[in-house]
N, C-alpha and C positions, 0 to 999 in steps of 0.2 A: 648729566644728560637731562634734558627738559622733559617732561612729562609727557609729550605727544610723542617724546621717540622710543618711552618707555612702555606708552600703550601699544603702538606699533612692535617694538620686539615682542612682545610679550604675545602678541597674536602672532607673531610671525612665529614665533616657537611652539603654543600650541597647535598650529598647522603641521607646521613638521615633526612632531611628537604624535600627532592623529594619522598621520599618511605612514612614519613610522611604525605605528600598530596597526594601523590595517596590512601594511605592504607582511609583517611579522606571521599575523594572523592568518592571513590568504598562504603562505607559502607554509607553516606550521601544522593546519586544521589539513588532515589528509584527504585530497581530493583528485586520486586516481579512481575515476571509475573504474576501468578495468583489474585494480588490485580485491577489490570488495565490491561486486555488481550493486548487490542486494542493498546495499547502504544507500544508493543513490535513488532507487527505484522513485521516491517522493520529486526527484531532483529533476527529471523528465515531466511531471505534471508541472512542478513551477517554472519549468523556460517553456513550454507549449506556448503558443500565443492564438490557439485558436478552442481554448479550454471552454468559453463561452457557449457552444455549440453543443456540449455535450449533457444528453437525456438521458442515460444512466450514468451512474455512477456507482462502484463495487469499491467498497470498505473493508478489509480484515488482514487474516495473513496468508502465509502461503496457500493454504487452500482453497484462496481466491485468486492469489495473482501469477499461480502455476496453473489455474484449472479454467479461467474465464477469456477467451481471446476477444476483446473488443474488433477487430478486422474481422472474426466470423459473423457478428453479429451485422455490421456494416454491409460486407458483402450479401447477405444469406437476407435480412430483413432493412437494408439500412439505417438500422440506430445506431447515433454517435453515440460512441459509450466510452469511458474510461475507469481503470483500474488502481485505484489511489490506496493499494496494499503497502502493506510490509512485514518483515519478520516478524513472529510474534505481536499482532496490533492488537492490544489490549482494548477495552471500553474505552479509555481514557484518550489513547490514541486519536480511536476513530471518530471521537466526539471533535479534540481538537483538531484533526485534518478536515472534517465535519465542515467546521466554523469557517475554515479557508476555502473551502469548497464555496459554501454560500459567498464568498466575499468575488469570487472568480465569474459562477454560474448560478443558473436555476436550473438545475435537473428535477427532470419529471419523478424520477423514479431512484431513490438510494440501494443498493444490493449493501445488509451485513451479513458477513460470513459469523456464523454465530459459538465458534471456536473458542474468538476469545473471552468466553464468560464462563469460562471453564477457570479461568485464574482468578483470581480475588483480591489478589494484595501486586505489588510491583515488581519484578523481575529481574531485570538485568540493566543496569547502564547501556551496553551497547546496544540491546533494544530499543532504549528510550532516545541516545544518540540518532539512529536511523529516523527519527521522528522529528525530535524537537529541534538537531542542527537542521535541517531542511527547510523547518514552519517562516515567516517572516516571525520579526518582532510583534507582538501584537497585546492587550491585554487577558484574552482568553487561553495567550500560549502562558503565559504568564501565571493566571490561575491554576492552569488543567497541572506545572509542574510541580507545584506544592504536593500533589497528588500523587503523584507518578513517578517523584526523583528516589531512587535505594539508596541506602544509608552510605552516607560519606559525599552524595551528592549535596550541589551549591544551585540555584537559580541562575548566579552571576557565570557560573563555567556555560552557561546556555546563554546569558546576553552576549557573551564574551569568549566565546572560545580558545582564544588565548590561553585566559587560566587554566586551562586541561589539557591545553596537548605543546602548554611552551617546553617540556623537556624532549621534545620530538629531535632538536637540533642534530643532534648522531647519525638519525636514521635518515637523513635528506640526503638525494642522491642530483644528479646534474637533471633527470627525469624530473625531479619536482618542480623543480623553476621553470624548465620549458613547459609542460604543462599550465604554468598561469596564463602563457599565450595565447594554448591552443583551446580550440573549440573541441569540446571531446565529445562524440556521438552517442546519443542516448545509450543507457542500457536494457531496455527496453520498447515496447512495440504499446505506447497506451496504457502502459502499468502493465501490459501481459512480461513476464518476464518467463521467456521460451528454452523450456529443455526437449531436448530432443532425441536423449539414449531411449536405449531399451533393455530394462532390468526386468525381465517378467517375476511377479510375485500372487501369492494368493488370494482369490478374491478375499473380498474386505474382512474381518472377522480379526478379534481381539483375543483368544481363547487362551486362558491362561494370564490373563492380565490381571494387576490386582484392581482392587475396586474402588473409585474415590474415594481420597481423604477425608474429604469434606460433603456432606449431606445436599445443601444447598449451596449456591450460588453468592457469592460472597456482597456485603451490603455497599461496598465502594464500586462494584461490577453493576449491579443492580442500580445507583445512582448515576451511572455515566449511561446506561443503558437507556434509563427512564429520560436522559437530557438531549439522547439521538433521536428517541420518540420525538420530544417536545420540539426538538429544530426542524426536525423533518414538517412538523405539522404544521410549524410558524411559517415557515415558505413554500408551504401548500406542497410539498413530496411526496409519494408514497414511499414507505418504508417496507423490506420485502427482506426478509430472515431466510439462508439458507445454509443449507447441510453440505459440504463438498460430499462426492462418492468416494471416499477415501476412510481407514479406519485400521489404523492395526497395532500391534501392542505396544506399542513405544507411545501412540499418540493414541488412544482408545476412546471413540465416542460410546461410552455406558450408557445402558438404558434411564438411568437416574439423571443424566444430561437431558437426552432426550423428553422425561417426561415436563423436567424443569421448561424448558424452551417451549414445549408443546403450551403447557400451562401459562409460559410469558404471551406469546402470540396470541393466545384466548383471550387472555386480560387487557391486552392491547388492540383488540380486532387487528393482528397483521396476519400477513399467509406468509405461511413459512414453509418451505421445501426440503424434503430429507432424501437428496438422490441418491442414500445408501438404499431406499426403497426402490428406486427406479433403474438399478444397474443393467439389468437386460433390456427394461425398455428403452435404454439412452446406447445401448450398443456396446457398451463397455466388455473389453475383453481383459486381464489383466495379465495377461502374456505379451502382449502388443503394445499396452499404453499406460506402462509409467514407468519410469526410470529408476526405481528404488524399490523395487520389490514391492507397489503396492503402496507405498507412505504419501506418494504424489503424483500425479497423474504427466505424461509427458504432452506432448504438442500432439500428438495425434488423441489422447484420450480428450484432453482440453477442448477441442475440436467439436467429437460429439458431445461431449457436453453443453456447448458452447451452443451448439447447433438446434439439440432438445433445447435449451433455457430461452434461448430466442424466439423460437416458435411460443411459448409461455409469454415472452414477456409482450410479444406482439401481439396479440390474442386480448390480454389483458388489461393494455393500457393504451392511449392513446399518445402515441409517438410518432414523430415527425417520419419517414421513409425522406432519407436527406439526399439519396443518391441523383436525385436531379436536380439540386444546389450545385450547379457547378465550382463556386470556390468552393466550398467544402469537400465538395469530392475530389479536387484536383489535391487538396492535401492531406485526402485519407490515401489517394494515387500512388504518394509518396511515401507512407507509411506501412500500405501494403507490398511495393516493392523492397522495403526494409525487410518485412513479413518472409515473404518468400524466398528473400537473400539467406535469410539465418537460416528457415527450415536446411534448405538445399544445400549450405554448407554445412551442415548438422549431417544431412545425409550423408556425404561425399567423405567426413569427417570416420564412418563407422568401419 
């Protein structure tokens, strides 16, 4: 065979060996939203295509992205706002979601939920899954995994997701192939991810819980913390620390948290908000609005929350009122009918 027919197979096979592992990959790496919501929540900020527009922006875990509705804010003060939560979002996390935020938008205003500086060291794979499968390729995701991967974790299973989940072959059902087709609808409303029971539990309070492990704040927490500072300031953001109203013995915010946070905020000049202080003034009943006895607030607690933080956040900063951007508001139109869908079947559902 002459050389030119050698060069050509030899591309023609690495072609077909690349569409081969991708087509592997794509059907392998599980991507039913509706089997796992929570995994996806990042996966709704990166297909938005009107991300641009958004003036706030809310970092952390669930005490942000069960407790902050971007639509109340919209509606009630018009700022475009988005909730780029996840399970358990570490420093390390939010710093690299952080990075892709700035790559998308310039938000006036960053919200971290300041929960996760309660951890110190790395957690879980599947944590770090809901993050790092999501991120694009980039060299800062690249970096922040050095950090962030628990033992027995590779870099390469995150270029490559193949490497982690090629033994999945068993568990594929005819459902997983048709989904590569289909368009699957968000799983959430803006990063708000909506519950809607009602578990009444007691107001907030830890009593009986043990006391931190650990004194302070751990120095790898502390370095991704000091590197949210520094991003937010390079792209001129405010940065703004807050407390969810939520607190009970499984998930205990101790006073020795509190004082740490308090004293990070001083050292940083940021304002930080503890609306475990504000439960009556924000209306909070906890008979009514959370779904778990108390651990997390449901769509109606969310609400007044929502409702209180907005008044704050308008008051404080200068923010666009987008509601008479007719495109923008024609596709918050459609977000908020989303909105109201879930509530209403939430209800209809009890």
């Amino acid at each position: 065979m002459k050389p030119i027919k050698w060069v050509g197979a030899a591309v023609v096979f690495a072609l077909l060996s690349a569409l081969l592992f991708g087509a592997a990959q794509a059907l392998l790496v599980p991507h039913d939203k509706q089997a796992n919501p929570e995994a996806f929540l990042l996966s709704d900020y990166f297909d938005a295509d009107h991300t641009s527009a958004d003036e706030v922006v809310f970092l952390g875990d669930c005490e942000v992205y069960e407790a902050f509705s971007p639509v109340i804010l919209w509606q009630e003060q018009g700022i475009s706002a988005r909730v780029c939560g996840t399970p358990q979002q570490l420093m390390w996390h939010s710093y690299a979601v952080l990075e892709e935020v700035f790559e998308r938008s310039d938000p006036k205003v960053v919200v971290l939920g300041v929960y996760g500086l309660v951890y110190s060291e790395p957690q879980s794979e599947a944590y770090n899954r809901m993050v790092f499968d999501r991120l694009p390729a980039s060299p800062a995701k690249w970096k922040v995994l050095g950090d962030a991967m628990t033992e027995g974790e590779s870099r390469a299973s995150y270029l490559f997701p193949l490497l982690r989940y090629h033994d999945r072959w068993s568990e594929l059902s005819r459902r997983d192939v048709t989904m590569l087709f289909e368009a699957q609808p968000p799983v959430s409303v803006r990063g708000y991810f909506m519950q809607t029971g009602v578990v009444p539990g007691d107001a907030p309070g830890h009593e009986g819980a043990l006391p931190p492990s650990e004194s302070a704040f751990g120095p790898m927490t502390l370095e991704y913390f000091d590197r949210i500072v520094s991003l937010c300031r390079d792209h001129g953001a405010d940065l703004v620390l807050i407390k969810a109203p939520t607190d009970s013995w499984r998930y205990p915010w101790h006073e020795e948290y509190e004082t740490q946070v308090v004293s990070l905020a001083e050292q940083y000049g940021l304002p930080y908000y503890n609306f475990l202080n504000e439960i009556e003034t924000i209306g909070l009943d906890f008979t009514t609005d959370t779904y778990d006895q108390g651990l997390h607030l449901n769509v109606y607690g969310a609400e007044k929350l929502t409702s209180h933080f907005g008044k704050i956040l308008a008051q404080a900063y200068d923010l666009t009122d987008g509601r008479q951007n007719g495109t923008l508001a024609a596709a918050w139109n459609e977000d908020i009918t989303r909105y109201e869908a879930q509530k209403r079947e939430g209800r209809e559902q009890k």
